[in-house]
C-alpha positions as CSV (number, residue, x, y, z in Angstrom):
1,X,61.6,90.2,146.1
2,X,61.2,86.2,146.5
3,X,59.4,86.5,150.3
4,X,56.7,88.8,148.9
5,X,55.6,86.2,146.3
6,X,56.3,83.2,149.0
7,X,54.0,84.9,151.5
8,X,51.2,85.7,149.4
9,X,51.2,82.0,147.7
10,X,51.2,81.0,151.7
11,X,49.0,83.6,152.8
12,X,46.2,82.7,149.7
13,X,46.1,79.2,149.6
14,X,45.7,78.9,153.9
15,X,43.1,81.4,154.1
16,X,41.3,79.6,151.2
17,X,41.0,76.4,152.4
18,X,38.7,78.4,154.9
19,X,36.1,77.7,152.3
20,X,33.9,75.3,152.3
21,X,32.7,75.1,149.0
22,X,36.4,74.1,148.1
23,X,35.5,71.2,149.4
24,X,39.6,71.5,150.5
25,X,40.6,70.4,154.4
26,X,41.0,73.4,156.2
27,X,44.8,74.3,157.0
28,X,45.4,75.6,160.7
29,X,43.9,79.1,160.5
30,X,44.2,81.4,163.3
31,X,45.9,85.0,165.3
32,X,49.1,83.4,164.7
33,X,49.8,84.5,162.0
34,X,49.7,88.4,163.1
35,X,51.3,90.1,165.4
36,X,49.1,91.0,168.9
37,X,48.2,94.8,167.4
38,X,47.6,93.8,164.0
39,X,45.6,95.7,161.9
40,X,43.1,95.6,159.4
41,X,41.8,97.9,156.9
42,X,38.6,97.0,155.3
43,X,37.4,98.8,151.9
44,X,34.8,98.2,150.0
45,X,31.4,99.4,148.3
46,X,27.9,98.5,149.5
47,X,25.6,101.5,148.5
48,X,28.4,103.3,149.3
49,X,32.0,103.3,149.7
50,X,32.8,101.7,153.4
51,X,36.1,101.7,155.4
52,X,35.9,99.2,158.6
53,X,38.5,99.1,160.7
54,X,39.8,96.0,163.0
55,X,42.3,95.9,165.4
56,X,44.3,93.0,167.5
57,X,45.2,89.5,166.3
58,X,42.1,88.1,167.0
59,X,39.7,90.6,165.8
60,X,41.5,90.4,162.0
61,X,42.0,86.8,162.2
62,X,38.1,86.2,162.4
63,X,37.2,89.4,159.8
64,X,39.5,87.2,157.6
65,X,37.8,84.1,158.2
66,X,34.6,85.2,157.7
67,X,35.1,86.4,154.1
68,X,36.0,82.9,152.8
69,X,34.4,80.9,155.8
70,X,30.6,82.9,156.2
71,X,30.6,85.0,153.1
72,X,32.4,82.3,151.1
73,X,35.0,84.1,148.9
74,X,37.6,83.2,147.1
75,X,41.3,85.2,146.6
76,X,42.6,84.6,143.6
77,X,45.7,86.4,143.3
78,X,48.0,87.9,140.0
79,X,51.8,86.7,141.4
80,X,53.0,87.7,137.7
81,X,55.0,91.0,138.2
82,X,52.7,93.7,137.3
83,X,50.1,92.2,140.0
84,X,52.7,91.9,143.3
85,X,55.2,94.6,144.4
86,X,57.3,94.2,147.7
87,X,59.3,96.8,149.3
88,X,61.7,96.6,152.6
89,X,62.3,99.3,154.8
90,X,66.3,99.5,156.7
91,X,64.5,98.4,159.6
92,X,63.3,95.1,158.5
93,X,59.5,95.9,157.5
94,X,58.7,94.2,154.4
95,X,55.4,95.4,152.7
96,X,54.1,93.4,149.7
97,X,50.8,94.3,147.6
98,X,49.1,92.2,145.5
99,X,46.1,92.3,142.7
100,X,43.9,89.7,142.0
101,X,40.4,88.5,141.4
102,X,37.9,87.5,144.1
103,X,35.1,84.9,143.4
104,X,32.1,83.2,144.8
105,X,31.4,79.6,143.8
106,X,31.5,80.3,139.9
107,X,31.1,83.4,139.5
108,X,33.8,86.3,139.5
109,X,32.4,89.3,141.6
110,X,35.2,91.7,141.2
111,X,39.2,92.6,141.9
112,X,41.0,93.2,145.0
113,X,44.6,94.8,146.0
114,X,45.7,94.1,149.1
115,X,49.2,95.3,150.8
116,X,50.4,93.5,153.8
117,X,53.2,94.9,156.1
118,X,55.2,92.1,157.7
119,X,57.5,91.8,159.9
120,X,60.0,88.2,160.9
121,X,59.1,87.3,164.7
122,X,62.8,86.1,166.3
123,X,60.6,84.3,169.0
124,X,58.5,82.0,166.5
125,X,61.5,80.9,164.5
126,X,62.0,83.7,162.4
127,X,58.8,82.8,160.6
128,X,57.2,86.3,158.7
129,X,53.7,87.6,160.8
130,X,51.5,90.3,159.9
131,X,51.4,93.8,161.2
132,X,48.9,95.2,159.3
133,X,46.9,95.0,156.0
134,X,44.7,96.8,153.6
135,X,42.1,95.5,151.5
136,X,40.2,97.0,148.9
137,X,38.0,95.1,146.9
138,X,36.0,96.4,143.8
139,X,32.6,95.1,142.6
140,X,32.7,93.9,138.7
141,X,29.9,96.5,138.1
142,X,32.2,99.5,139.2
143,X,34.6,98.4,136.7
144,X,35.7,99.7,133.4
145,X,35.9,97.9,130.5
146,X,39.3,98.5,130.6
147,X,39.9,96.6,133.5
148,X,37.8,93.9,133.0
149,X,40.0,92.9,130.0
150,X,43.4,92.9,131.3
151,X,44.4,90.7,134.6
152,X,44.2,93.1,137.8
153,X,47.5,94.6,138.3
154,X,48.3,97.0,141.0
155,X,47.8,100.4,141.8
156,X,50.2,101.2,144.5
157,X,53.9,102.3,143.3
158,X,57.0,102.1,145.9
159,X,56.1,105.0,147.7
160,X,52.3,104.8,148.6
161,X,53.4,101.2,149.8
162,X,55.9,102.1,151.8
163,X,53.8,105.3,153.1
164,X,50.9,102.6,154.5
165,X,53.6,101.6,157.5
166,X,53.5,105.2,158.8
């Protein structure tokens, strides 16, 4: 589906500019682009495995920002078909997942897959906003050598993505 691959080329390259060791202008970043009760789902491994959990347009807008902003990451996503899926419920939901590689300054730290559920807002010109996302990211010491060779490519199938907007 064409707006899955549009809105993740969109989403990536605005909250990228976000970094400054890009040395890019920063593009207008902001709770705009989610809806009021957005939600974010955060995981990743410290010591442990960790889940954090933010909620509201503002809260996930920052948490966002401060990955490439403060913590100065780059999203480096797999649009070739076996790293983005997109699915659309009757109703108008349309979730897309993608896999890709996330990097500090030179150095590759590990993959991420990351599903978005979006949904078109009639009062801001039709444009696409974001309900709610999940982000997993993976260190490049938890991964196989397996998966270290081949680009990242996704994990979810149709039904676990569409089973994240219930």
């Amino acid at each position: 589906m064409a707006v899955g691959k549009q809105f993740c080329q969109w989403f990536y390259n605005l909250v990228n500019t976000q970094n400054p060791t890009l040395g890019q202008e920063p593009l207008h970043w902001g709770p705009q682009h989610f809806w009021e009760d957005a939600r974010l789902m955060l995981c990743y491994s410290a010591e442990v495995q960790q889940t954090d959990r933010f909620q509201g347009a503002e809260l996930v807008s920052q948490r966002f920002l401060a990955l490439v902003r403060d913590e100065r990451l780059f999203f480096s996503p797999n649009l070739e078909p076996h790293g983005l899926k997109c699915e659309a419920t009757p109703h108008g939901l349309v979730m897309a997942a993608v896999a890709g590689t996330i990097h500090r300054e030179r150095a590759c730290l590990g993959i991420f897959e990351q599903a978005f559920g979006l949904i078109r807002s009639p009062l801001d010109a039709n444009s696409w906003k974001i309900k709610f996302t999940h982000l997993k990211i993976r260190r490049q010491n938890e991964l196989t050598g397996e998966e270290e060779m081949t680009s990242p490519a996704l994990t979810y199938n149709s039904k676990e993505l569409l089973s994240l907007c219930e």
